[in-house]
C-alpha positions in Angstrom: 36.1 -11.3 5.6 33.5 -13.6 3.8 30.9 -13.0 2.3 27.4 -13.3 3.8 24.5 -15.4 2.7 21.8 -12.5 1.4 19.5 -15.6 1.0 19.0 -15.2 5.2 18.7 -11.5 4.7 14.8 -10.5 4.9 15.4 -7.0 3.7 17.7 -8.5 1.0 14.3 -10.6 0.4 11.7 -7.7 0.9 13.8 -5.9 -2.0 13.8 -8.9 -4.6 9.7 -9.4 -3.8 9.4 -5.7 -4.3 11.1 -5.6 -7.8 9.2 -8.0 -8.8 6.1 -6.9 -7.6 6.8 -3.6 -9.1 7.5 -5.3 -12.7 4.3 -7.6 -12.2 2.1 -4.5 -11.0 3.9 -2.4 -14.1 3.1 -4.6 -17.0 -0.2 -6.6 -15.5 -2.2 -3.6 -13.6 -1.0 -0.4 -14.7 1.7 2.0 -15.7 -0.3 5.1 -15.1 -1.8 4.4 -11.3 0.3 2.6 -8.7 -0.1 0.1 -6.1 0.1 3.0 -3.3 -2.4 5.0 -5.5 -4.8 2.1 -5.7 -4.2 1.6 -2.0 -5.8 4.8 -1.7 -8.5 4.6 -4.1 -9.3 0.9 -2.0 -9.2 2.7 0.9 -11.8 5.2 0.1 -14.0 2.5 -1.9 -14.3 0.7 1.9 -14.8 4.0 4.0 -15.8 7.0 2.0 -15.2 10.0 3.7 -12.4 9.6 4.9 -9.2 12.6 5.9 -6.2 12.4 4.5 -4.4 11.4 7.7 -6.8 8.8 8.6 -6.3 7.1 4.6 -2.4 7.3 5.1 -3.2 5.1 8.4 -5.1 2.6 6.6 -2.7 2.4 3.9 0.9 2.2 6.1 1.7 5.7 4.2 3.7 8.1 6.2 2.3 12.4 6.2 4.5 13.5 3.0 3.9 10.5 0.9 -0.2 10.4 1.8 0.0 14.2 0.9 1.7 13.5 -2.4 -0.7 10.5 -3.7 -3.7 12.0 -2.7 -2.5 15.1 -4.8 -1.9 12.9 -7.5 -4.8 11.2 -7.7 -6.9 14.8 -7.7 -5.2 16.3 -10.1 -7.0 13.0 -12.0 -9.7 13.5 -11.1 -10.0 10.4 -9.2 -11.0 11.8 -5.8 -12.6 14.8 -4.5 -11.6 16.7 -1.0 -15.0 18.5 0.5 -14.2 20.3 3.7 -15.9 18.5 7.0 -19.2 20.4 8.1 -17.8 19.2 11.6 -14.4 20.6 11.4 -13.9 22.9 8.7 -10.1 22.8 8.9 -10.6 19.1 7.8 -11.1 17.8 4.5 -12.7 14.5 3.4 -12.1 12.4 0.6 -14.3 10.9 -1.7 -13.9 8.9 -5.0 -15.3 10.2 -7.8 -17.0 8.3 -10.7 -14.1 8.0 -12.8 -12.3 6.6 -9.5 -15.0 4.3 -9.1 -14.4 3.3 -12.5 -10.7 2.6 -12.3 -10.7 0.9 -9.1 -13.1 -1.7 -10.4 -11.0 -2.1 -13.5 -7.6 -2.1 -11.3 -9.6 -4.6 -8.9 -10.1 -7.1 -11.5 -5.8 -6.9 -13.2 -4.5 -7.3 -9.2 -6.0 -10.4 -8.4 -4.8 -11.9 -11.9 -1.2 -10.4 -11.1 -1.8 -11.7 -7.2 -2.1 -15.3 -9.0 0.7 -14.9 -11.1 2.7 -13.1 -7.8 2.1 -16.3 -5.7 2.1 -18.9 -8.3 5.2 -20.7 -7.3 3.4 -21.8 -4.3 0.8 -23.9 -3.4 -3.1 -22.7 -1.8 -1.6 -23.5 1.6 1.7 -22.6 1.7 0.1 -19.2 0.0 -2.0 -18.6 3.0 0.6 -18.9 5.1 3.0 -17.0 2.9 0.5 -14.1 3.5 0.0 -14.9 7.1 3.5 -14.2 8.2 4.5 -11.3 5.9 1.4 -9.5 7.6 2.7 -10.8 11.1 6.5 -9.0 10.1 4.4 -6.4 8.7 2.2 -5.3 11.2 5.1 -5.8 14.1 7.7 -3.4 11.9 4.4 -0.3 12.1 6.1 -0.5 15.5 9.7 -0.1 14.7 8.5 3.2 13.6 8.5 4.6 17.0 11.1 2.3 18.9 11.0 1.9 22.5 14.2 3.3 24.1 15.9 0.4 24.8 15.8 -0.6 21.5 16.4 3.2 20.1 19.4 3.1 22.1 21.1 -0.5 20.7 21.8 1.6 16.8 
């Protein structure tokens, strides 16, 4: 059997943009906070107030891993949860200043890494880079919960 061409593979792909995202984010934004964290702490800088569910939404984090960063990220201090007036089994989140702080300071290193990340390509090709990975991005949300025709082709 030959071997196949992992150059047409997008998850082949996805992985080798990953790695080096994760180097880029690692030595150019930070080693303490990461790109899921910040996620978070973006999310709540655009809608305080926000549940923990709601966040993991906004984000594209599934229950466990939402429940794991948000944990992190009290424990330093980053965000606050205050329990909804409306629904008191609820709890909201809400940066604190030192959250504030480090999401401006994060803010400013990911759009220098972002340039660095997308250098190789030129302002249009850019655009459109970004354009279609949220296209295959927003489609796979769906593959989450398959239709059963395509449940049934695995």
């Amino acid at each position: 059997m030959a071997a196949v061409d992992l150059s047409t593979h997008p998850g082949h792909l996805a992985r080798r943009l990953q790695q080096a995202h994760h180097l880029l984010w690692n030595t150019m934004v930070s080693e303490e906070i990461t790109s899921p964290q910040f996620a978070v702490l973006n999310a709540l800088v655009a809608e305080p107030g926000l549940d923990q569910r709601t966040v993991g939404e906004r984000v594209g984090l599934d229950r466990s891993t939402i429940a794991e960063v948000i944990s992190r990220l009290g424990r330093r201090a980053l965000l606050d949860k205050v329990r909804d007036p409306q629904d008191g089994r609820r709890f909201l989140l809400r940066l604190t200043d030192d959250g504030l702080r480090v999401h401006r300071k994060l803010t400013v290193r990911t759009a220098r890494m972002n340039q660095v990340f997308l250098a190789p390509l030129s302002a249009e090709e850019q655009d459109l880079f970004l354009d279609l990975v949220q296209r295959v991005s927003d489609a796979a949300e769906g593959l989450r919960n398959p239709p059963e025709p395509l449940r049934a082709q695995r």
